[in-house]
LOZALO-459745 format. One record per residue (C-alpha): residue in three letters; x, z, y. Coordinates in Angstrom, 2 decimals. Example, Ala and Ser with C-alpha at 12.3 -4.5 7.8 and 13.67 -1.06 7.14 Angstrom:
2
ala,12.30,7.80,-4.50
ser,13.67,7.14,-1.06
//
This chain:
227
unk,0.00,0.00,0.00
unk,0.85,-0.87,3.32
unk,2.18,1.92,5.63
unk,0.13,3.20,8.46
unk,3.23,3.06,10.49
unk,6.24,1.07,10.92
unk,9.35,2.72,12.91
unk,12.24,1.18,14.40
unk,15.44,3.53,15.38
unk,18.28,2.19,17.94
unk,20.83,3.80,19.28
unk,22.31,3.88,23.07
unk,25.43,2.53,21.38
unk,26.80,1.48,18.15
unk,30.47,2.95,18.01
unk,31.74,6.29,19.97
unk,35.64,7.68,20.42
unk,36.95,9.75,17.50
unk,37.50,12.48,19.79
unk,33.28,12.72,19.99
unk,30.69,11.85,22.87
unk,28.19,13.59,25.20
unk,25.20,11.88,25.91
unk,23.97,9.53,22.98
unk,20.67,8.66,22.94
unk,18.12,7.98,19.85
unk,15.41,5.83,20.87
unk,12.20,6.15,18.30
unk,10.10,3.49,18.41
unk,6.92,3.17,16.24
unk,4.00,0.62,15.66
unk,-0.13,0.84,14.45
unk,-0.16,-0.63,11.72
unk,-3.56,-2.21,10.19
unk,-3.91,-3.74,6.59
unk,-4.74,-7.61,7.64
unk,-3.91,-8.90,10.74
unk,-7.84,-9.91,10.87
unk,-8.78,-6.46,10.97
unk,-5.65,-5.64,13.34
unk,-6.96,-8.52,15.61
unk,-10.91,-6.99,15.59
unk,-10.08,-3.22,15.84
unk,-8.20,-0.95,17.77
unk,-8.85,2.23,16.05
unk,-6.89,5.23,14.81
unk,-4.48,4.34,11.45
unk,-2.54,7.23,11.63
unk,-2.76,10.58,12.87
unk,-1.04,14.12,12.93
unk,2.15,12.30,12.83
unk,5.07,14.23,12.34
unk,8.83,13.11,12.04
unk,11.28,15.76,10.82
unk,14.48,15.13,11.37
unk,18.09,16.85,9.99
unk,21.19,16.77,11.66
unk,24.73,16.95,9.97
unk,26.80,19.52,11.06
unk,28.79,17.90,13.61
unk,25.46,16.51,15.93
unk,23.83,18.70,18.11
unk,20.68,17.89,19.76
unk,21.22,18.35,23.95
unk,17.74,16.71,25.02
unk,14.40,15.28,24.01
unk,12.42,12.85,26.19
unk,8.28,11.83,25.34
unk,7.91,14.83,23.11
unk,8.49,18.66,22.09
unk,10.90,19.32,19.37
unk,10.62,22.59,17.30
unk,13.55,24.51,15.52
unk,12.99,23.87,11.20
unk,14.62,25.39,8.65
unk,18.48,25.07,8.56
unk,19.59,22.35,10.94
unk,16.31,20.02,11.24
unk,13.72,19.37,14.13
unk,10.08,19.01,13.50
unk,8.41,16.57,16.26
unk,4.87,16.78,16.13
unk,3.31,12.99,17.77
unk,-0.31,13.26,17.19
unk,-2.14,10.02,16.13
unk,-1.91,6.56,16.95
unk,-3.56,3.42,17.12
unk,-3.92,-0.16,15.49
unk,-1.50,-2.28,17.20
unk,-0.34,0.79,19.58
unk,3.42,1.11,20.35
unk,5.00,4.38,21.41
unk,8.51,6.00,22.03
unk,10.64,9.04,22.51
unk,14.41,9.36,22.51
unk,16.41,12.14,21.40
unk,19.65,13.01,23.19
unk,22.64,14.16,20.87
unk,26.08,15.62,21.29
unk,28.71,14.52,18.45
unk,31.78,16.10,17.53
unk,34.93,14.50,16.76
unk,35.52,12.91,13.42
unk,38.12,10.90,11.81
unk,37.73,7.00,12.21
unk,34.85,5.09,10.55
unk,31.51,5.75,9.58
unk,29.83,8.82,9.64
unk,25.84,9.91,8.24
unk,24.52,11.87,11.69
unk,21.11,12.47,10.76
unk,18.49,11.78,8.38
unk,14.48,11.28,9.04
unk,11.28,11.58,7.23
unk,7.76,10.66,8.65
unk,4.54,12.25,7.60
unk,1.30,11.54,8.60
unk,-2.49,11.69,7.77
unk,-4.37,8.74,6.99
unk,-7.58,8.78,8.29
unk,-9.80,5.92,5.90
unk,-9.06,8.25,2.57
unk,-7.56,11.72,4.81
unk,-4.62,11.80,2.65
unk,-1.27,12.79,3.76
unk,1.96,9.77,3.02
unk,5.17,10.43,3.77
unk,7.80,7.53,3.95
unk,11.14,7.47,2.15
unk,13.38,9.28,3.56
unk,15.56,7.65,6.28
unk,19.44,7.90,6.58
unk,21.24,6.89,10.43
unk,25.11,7.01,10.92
unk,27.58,6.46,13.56
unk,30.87,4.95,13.82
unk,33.53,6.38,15.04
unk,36.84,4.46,16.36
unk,40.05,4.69,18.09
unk,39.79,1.64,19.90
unk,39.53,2.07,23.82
unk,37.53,-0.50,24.35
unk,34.67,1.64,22.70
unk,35.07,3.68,26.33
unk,33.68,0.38,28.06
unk,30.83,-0.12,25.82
unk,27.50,-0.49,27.64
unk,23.96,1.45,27.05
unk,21.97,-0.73,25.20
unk,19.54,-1.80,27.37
unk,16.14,-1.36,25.37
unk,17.36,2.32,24.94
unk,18.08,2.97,28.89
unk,14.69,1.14,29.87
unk,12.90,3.03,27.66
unk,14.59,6.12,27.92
unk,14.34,5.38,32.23
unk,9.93,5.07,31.80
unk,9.82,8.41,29.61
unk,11.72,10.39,32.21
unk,9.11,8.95,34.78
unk,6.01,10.08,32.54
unk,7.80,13.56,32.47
unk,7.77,13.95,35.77
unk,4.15,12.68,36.05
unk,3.17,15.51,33.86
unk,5.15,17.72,35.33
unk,3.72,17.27,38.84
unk,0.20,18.17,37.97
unk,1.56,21.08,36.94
unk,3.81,21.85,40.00
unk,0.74,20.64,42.33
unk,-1.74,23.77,41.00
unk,1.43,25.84,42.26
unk,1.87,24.79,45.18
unk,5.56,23.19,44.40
unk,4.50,19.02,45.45
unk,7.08,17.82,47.60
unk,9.94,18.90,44.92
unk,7.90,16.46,42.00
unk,7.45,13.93,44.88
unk,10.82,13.82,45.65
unk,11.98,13.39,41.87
unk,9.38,11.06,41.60
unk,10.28,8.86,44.50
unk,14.36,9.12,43.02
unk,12.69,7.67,39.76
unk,11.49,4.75,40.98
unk,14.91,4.04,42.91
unk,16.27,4.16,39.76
unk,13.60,1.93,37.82
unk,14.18,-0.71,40.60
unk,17.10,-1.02,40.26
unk,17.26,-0.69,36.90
unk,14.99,-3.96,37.29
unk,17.26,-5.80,39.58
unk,20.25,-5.66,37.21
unk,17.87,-6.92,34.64
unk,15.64,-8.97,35.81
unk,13.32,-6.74,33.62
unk,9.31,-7.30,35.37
unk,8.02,-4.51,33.39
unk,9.83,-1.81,35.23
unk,9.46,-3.84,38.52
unk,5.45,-3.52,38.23
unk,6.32,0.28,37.28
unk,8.23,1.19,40.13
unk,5.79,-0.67,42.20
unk,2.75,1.21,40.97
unk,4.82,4.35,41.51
unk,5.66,3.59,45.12
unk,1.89,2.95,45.90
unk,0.66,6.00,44.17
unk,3.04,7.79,46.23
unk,2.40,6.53,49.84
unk,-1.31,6.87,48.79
unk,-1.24,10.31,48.25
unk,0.98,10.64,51.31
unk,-1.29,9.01,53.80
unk,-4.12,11.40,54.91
unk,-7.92,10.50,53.75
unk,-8.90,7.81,56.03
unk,-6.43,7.32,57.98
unk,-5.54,3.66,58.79
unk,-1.67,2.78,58.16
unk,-0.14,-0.23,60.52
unk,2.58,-2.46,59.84
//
């Protein structure tokens, strides 16, 4: 049988010194899936829900940030990330942020992942095989120059922003606006010109929508703003 979901894992980078690296990013990335791409095509509903991903990290990664979701502490060194449900044909992300200790050249298992979930048709929980990520590790300098891939920043870049989002309704019942607006308005700087050095229209119409949610908010009830 077809699984419910289908989940794609990329890294900010493929290689990283010997000597270890701050800062590496784990983008998860998983689909809706529908049995029949008639029935995908006709319906949008649920196909999965209380999704969980569990995740174990070897001894020399430590986990330094998390970015679309909560992560709780499991038993020994794992995470448990609970992601609710989702829907036919639905895409959604987080990203993990990792800290990895120095290891000899080559290549190196850094964590292994399991999904769980609940289908709702026959309300039986599937789990899928158990999943098995590495990293490579190299003396070569030139690794120092290596980019962010950019799926992983752009994505990584539009969860910060919903952070914030949720994070200002929360700071606006307390009186603490201006701060979030500020952080807000530094986000989508950065998703501009994320955009520019891209040419990625996606975060243009982003920041855009930002912007004008901003001002908007900013501009007393009916007043009448001038150019």
């Amino acid at each position: 049988m077809q699984a419910s979901i289908q989940p794609i894992f990329t890294w900010s980078q493929d290689r990283i010194l010997a000597g270890g690296a701050k800062n590496i990013i784990l983008l998860v990335e998983w689909k809706g899936m529908s049995q029949g791409e008639e029935f995908r095509k006709k319906s949008r509903k649920v196909v999965a829900r209380e999704i969980e991903l569990r995740v174990w990290l070897e001894s020399h990664v430590s986990v330094t940030g998390c970015y679309g979701c909560t992560a709780e502490e499991g038993e020994g060194r794992s995470l448990l990330l609970k992601l609710g449900k989702i829907h036919s044909g639905q895409r959604r992300f987080i990203a993990l942020e990792f800290t990895m200790s120095g290891m000899p050249a080559g290549i190196h298992e850094a964590l292994w992942l399991q999904w769980q979930y609940r289908q709702p048709t026959v309300e039986r929980i599937r789990e899928l095989p158990l999943k098995k990520l590495g990293m490579e590790y190299s003396r070569h300098t030139d690794v120092m120059n290596a980019q962010c891939c950019f799926h992983v920043e752009k994505h990584v870049e539009l969860l910060k922003m919903e952070g914030l989002l949720a994070e200002r309704e929360v700071t606006r019942a307390q009186n603490h606006q201006q701060v979030s607006t500020e952080k807000l308005r530094r986000q989508a700087d950065k998703l501009l010109l994320l955009a520019a050095r891209s040419g990625d229209m996606q975060l243009v119409k982003e920041a855009e929508a930002l912007y004008k949610q901003l001002e908007a908010e900013m501009t007393p009830l009916g007043k009448v703003v001038t150019i």
